[in-house]
N, C-alpha and C positions, 0 to 999 in steps of 0.2 A: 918220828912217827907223823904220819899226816893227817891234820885233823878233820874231821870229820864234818866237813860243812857242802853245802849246796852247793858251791863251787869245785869240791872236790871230788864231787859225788857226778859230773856232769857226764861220765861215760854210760852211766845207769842209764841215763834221761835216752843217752842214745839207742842202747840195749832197747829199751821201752819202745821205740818206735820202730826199731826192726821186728822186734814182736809182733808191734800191731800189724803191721804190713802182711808178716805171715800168717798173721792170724785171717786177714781179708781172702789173702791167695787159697788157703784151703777152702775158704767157704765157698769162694768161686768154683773152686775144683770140685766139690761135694754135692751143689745143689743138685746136679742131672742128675746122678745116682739118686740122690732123694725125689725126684720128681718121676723115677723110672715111672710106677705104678701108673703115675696118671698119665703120661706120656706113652706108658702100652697100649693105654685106649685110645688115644685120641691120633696117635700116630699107627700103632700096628707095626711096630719092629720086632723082628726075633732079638733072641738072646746073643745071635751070632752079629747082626747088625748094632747093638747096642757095644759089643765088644769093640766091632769096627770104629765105631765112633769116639771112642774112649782111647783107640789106637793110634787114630788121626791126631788126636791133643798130643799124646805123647809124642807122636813122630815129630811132628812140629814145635812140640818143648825141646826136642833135643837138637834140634836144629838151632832153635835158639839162643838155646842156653850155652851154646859151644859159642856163637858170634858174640853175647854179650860177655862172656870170659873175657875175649879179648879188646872189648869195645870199653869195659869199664877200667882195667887193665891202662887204658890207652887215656880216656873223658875222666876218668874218675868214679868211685862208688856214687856221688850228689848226683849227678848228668845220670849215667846208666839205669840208679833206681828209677828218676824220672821218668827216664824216656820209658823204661819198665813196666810200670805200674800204671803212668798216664795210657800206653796205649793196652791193655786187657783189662782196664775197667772202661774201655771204648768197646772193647771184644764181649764184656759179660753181658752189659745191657742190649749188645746188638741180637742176645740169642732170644731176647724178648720178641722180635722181628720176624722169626722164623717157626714154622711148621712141619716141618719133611725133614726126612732122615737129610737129604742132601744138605737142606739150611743148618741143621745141627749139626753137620758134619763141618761146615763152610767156619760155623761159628767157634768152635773146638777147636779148628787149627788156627784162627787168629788170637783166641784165648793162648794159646800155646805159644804162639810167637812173641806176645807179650810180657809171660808169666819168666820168658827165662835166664830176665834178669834179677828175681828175688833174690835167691843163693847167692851167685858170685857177690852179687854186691856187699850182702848183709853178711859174708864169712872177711871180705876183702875190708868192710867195713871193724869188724872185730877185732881184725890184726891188725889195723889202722891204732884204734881207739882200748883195747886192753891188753898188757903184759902177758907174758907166754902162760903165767900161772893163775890165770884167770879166763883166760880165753873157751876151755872146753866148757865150763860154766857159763858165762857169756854165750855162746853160742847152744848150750842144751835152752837156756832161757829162752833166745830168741825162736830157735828152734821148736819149742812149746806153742808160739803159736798155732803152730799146724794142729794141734791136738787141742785147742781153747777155740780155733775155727771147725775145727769137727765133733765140738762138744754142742758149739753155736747153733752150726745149720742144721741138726733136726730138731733144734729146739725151734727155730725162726722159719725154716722156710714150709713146713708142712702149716704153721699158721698163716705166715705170709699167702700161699696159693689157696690154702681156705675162706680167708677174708676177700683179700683186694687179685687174684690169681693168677697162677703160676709165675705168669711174665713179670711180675713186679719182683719176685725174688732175685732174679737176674737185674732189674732193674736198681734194686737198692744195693745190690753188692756192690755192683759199679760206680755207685755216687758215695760209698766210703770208701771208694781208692783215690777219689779224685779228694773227699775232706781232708784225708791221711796226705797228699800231696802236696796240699798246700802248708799243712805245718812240716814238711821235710824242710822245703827249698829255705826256709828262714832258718832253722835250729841247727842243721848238718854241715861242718867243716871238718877239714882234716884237723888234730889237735892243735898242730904249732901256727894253725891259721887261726883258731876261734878264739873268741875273744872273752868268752864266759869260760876258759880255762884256765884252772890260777895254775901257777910256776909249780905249786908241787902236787897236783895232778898230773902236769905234763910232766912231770921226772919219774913219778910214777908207772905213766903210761911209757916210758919208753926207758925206765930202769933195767930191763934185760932186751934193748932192743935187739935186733936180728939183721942182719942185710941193709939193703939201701933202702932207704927211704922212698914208696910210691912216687914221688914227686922229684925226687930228683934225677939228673940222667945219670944213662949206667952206659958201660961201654958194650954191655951186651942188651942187643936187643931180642925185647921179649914177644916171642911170637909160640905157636903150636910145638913148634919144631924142635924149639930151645927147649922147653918142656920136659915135649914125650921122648926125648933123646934119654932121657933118666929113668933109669927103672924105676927111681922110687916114684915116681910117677905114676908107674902102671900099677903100682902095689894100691893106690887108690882107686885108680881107673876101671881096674879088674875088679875089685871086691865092690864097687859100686854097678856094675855092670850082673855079677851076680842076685846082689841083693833088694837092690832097689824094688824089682819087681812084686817082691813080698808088699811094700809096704801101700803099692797100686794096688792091689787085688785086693788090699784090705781098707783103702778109702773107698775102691769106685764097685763091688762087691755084697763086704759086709749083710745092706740092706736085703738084699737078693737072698743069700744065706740062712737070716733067720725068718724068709718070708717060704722060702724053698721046703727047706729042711724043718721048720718049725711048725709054719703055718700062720708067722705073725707077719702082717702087714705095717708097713709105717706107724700106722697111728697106735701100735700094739709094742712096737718092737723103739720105738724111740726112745723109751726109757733106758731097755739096754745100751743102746750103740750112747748115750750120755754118760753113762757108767764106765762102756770101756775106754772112750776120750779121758774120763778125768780120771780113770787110772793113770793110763799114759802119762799125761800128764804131770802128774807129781811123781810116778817113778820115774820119769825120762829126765829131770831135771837133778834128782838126788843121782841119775847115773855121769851126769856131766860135774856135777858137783863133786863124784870122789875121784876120780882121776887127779884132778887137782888138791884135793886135800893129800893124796897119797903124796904127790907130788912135795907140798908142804912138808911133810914129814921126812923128806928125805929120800925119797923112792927115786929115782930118776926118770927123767919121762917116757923113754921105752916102755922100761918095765908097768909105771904107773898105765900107759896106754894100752899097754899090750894084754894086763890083767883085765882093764874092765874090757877088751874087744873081743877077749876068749869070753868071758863070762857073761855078757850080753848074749853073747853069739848061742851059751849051752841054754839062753834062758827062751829061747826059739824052739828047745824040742816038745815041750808038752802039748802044741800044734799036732800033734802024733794022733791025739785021742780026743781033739775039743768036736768032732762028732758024732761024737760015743757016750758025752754026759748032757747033764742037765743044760736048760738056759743060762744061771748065773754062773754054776760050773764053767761054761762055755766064754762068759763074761770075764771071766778072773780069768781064767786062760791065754785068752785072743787081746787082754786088756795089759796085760805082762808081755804077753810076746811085742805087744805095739811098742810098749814101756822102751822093752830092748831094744826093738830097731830105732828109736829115736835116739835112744842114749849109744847104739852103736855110731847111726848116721854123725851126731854132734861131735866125737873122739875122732872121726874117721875123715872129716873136713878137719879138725884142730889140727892134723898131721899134718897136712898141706903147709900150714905155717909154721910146723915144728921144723919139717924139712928144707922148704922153698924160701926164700927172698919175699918180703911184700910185696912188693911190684909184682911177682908170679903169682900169687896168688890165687885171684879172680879168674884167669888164663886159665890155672891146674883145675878149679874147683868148675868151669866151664862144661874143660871135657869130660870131666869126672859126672857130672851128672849128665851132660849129655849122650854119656853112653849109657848111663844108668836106665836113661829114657827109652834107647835102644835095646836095652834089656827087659824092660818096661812096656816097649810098645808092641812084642808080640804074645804076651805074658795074655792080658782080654781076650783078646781074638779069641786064642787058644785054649783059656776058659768057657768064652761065650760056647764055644764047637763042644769042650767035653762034656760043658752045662745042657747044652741041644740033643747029643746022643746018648748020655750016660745019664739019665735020673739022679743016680746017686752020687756023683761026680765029686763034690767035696773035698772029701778024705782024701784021692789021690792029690787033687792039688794042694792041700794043708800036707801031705808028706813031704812036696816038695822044700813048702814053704819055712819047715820044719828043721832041715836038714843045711839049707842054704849057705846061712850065715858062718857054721863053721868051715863048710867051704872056701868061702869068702874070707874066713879069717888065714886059713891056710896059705892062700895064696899069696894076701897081703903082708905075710909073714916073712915069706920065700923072698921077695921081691925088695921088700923093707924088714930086714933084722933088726936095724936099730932105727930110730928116729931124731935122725940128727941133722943141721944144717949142713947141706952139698956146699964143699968149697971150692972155688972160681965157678959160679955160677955167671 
């Protein structure tokens, strides 16, 4: 049994900073939404341009996030987060800079070129640094920061543009990706390199290892190709390409929603959108959590995955009716449906390295979200239009949003029965 000491524990330390890292990237992602309001006055964008712009981020995250698939794939998770995270906390504060739809337009796709090396790195990093039966855990953890950074920013940034304004919001995001950078580059190595790793963490960490080793060479080289040639490739690809869109409409959105349909403005409605983050939050990690526990007990990890991704997936229907009830009604609703798509997203990346080699990894989890983005990025727009002609618009889009995932789980089913390592990859 391994005991239990600070040296043994150093994969946590790592988790912890993947965390934070996410935790920054939502904020960044959230302020505009938070600052719609006073950016409607002061700018004068419709609902349709405001989609637009929110389209541009995405199009250009998936653009990105497909390059650094293969860029960290190739440098490494250390090198790619850097280059990552150093350049869109350049992109957040530049939006301090700008005025006109065009400038916030300009600023969103460098935001986006930046941002999309979070994922790959931080799933490539997980496989790297935790055993197969720790991993969907690990990854719902890190994964939470998205939901601790969108608990953050209407608590900070609606004071932040009250006090010192607007532009300083953007301004401080950016100078905690560059604090968060500078404790990467010291603390992060792959295990069998660092040096604050005792012998029986590292046996730990790679007691059920999988495939080659990131670092070492293989005789296949890993590009797009090698890949998406695998169905069970597409069994990610696809269900991410469905779904992702849900969980865009409900970061960049939300606010709009209960200012629309309720009649709360920010400084009214921030209370809620805190509530439905730290639901998420603690359900989204207890859903990462039992996969593995099943796991533990003997389940196999199909099965273990495949139950929690149907059952995330049904916990997306009461989206059917959230507006038809009350505010907090509506709050426990949209805050379980978050829950689930987190806890789907975290299972749904762990496959990548149930199936794939480490080395593919980052490459799989690339394209996987960069279609996700393309699924994602006509998802606004499309909104902004039905929000512009239809009053009551809402409810059609929460049906969508509603029904998605089991879609999405369908497919990914058809695609990947079982989830198992591809042999001669």
């Amino acid at each position: 049994m391994t005991t239990a000491t600070p040296q043994t524990r150093y994969r946590w330390l790592i988790c912890a900073l993947l965390f934070f890292a996410t935790t920054i990237n939502y904020i960044d992602r959230q302020i505009l939404s938070l600052l719609k309001p006073i950016l409607d006055v002061e700018i004068g964008w419709t609902n349709a341009q405001f989609g637009m712009v929110n389209s541009a981020f995405l199009a250009s995250y998936g653009v990105s996030v497909f390059f650094f698939g293969w860029f960290i794939d190739k440098y490494g998770a250390k090198i790619g987060f850097s280059v990552s995270i150093g350049a869109w906390s350049l992109a957040a504060m530049a939006h301090a800079l700008v005025g006109s739809v065009g400038g916030f337009l300009g600023a969103r796709i460098a935001l986006g070129l930046g941002e999309g090396g979070n994922f790959p790195a931080a799933v490539k990093a997980t496989a790297q640094w935790f055993p197969q039966r720790e991993r969907a855990l690990a990854t719902s953890l890190f994964n939470s920061g998205a939901n601790v950074g969108a608990i953050a920013a209407p608590l900070l940034v609606p004071l932040i543009a009250a006090t010192l304004g607007w532009q300083w919001a953007f301004i401080l995001a950016g100078l905690a990706g560059f604090v968060w950078l500078f404790l990467w580059i010291p603390l992060f190595d792959s295990p069998e390199k660092c040096r604050r790793v005792s012998p029986a963490e590292l046996a730990l960490i790679e007691s059920d290892a999988t495939g080659a080793n990131p670092e070492e060479p293989s005789a296949t080289k890993v590009n797009w190709g090698t890949v998406l040639r695998h169905r069970q490739a597409w069994s990610l690809v696809l269900a991410k390409f469905i779904t992702d869109p849900v969980w865009w409409f409900l970061l960049f959105w939300l606010p709009d929603f209960f200012k629309r349909t309720r009649g709360l403005d920010i400084k009214e409605s921030w209370t809620l959108l805190v509530t439905i983050y730290a639901i998420i939050s603690v359900l989204s990690i207890a859903g990462g959590w039992v996969t593995g526990f099943l796991v533990g007990r003997g389940w196999s990890v199909t099965r273990a995955r495949k139950t929690g991704l149907f059952t995330f997936a049904a916990c997306m229907l009461p989206l059917l009716i959230v507006t038809q009830v009350g505010n907090w009604t509506a709050v426990l609703l949209i805050g379980l449906a978050g829950a689930a798509h987190q806890a789907w997203t975290a299972n749904l990346y762990t496959t990548a390295s149930d199936m794939f080699p480490k080395r593919a990894v980052a490459t799989l989890i690339g394209i996987g979200t960069a279609v996700g983005s393309i699924g994602g990025m006509g998802f606004p727009i499309l909104t902004g239009i039905i929000l512009d002609r239809i009053p009551n618009g809402y409810p059609l889009i929460f049906g969508f949003c509603a029904f998605a995932y089991l879609i999405g789980f369908g497919v990914n089913h058809l695609l990947a029965p079982r989830y198992e390592q591809i042999k001669n990859f």
